[in-house]
N, C-alpha and C positions, 0 to 999 in steps of 0.2 A: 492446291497446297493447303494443308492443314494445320491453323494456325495454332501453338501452345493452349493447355487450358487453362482455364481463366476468363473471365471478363472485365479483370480489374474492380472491384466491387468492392474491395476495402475489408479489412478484416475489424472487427470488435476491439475495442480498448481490452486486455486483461484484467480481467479485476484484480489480481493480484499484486499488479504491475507499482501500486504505489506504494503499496506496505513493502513490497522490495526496495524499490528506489530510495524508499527514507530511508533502510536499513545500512542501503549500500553506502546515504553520504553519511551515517554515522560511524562506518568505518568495517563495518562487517562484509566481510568476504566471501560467508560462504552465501551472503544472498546476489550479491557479484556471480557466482559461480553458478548459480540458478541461471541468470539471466544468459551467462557463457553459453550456457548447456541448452537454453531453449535457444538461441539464436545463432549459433556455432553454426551449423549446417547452412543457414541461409545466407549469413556473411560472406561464408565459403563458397557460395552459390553465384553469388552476386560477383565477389574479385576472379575468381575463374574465367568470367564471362567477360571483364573487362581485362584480366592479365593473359588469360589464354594460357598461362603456366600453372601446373600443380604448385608449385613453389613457392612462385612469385604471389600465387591467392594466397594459400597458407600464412606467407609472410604479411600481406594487406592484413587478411584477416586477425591477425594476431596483435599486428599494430593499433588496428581500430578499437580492440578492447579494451587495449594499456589507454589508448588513449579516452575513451570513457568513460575509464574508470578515473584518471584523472583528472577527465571535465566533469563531474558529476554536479559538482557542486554550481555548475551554470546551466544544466539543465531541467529548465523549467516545468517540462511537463506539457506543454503546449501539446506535441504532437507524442504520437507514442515512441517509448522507445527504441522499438525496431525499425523506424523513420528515420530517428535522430542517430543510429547505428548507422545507418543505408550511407547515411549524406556522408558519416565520417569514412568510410569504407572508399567510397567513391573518392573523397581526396586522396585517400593515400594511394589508390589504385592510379590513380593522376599522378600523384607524387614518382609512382615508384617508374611508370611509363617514362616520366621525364628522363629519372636517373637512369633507367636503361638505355633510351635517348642520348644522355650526354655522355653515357660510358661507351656508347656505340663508337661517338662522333671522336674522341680523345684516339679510340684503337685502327678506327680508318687515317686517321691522321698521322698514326706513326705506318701504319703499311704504303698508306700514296694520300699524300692531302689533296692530292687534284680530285678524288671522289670526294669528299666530305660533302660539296655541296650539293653533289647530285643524289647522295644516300641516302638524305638527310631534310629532304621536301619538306614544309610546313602539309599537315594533312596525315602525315603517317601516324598509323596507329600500331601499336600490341601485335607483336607479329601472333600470326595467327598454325604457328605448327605442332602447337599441343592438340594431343590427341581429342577426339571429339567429347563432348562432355554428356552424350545421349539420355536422355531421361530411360528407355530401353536399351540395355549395351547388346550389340550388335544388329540391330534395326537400318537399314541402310536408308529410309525416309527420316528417318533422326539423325543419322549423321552429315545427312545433307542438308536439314536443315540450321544444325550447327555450324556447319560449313559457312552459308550462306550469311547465318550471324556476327560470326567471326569476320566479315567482310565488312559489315554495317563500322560507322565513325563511332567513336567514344563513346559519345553521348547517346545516340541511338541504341545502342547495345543495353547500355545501363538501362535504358526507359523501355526497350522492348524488356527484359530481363524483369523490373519488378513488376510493370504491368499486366504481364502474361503468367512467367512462371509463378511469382511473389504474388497476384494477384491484387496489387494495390491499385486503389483508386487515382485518376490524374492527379487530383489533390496532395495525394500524398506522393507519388513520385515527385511533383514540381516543389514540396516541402523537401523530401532527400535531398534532389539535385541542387537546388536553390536554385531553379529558373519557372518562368511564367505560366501556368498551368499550357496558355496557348500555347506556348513552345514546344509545351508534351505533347499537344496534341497534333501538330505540327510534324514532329519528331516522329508519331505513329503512324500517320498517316504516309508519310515519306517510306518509312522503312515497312512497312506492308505491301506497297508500291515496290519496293527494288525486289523484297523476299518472293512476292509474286511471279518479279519477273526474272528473277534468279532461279526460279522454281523451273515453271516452264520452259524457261532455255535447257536445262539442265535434263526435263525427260524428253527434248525433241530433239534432242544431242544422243540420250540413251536409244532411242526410239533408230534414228540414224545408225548406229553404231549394232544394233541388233538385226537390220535390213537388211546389214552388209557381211553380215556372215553367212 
């Protein structure tokens, strides 16, 4: 199995990045708009893989930016902006799983409350029946590797997501996420482990499957 590219390496501070940011907390929009337009795509990138909905990202992603734009004024600058974008993305992508979660649990309970408890396991993630998100569209080893992602828990997702496709450094994904660098690594370690063995199950099934014709 071939794992996304990247090595997590950490991308360069913008130079640009703070003569925006001042711009933006004095109230100007279109350098707001700047920073939309370069990070649009990867927000999008990021809630997709965590909502597994075109929609459902869209709406993460659009949230995270209202909401930036009006934390700005407590953002320090510490980490780059695309970091401190990551972390807010990730809650709301958490936020919005809940509500889907608890919108779930309200409409089992008017069909038959005796399932709610069993639909409803701690552990469940982001149903995973949107279409595959392939970096090549119609690549059948890309869509099983999405497949396979779309499996991985929350958190795993998110940390394989910036440190492969996004290409950040542990550093900085455990700055998005707000958890311990060792956790990230902990976290990739694991899901390299399952993706591997998701991998090979999956062509000794295909492998099966083509003997027997």
């Amino acid at each position: 199995m071939k794992a996304p590219a990247g090595r997590g390496a950490g991308r360069p501070f913008p130079k640009d990045e703070p003569e925006l940011l001042a711009r933006c907390r004095a109230g100007e929009t279109a350098a707001f708009a700047t920073l939309v337009d370069r990070y649009r795509d990867r927000a999008y990138g990021l809630a997709f893989r965590l909502t597994r909905s075109a929609q459902d990202a869209e709406e993460v992603a659009q949230d995270a930016f209202v909401s930036a734009w009006k934390s700005l004024g407590g953002f320090r600058g510490e980490a780059t902006f695309s970091t401190w974008l990551y972390r807010i993305v990730w809650r709301k992508a958490i936020d919005r799983a809940e509500l889907l979660r608890n919108r779930d649990r309200r409409e089992i309970a008017v069909d038959d409350p005796a399932r709610v408890e069993a639909e409803t396991m701690p552990g469940d993630a982001i149903s995973a029946s949107a279409a595959a998100a392939a970096g090549s569209a119609g690549s059948a080893q890309s869509a099983r590797l999405e497949r396979l992602l779309a499996a991985l828990p929350e958190v795993a997702r998110a940390v394989v997501t910036l440190f492969y496709y996004e290409d950040r450094s542990v550093g900085d994904v455990a700055a998005a996420l707000g958890i311990p660098e060792g956790t990230v690594k902990t976290h990739l370690f694991r899901a390299r482990a399952t993706l591997r063995e998701g991998w090979l199950r999956e062509e000794q099934d295909e492998r099966g499957d083509n003997a027997m014709r």
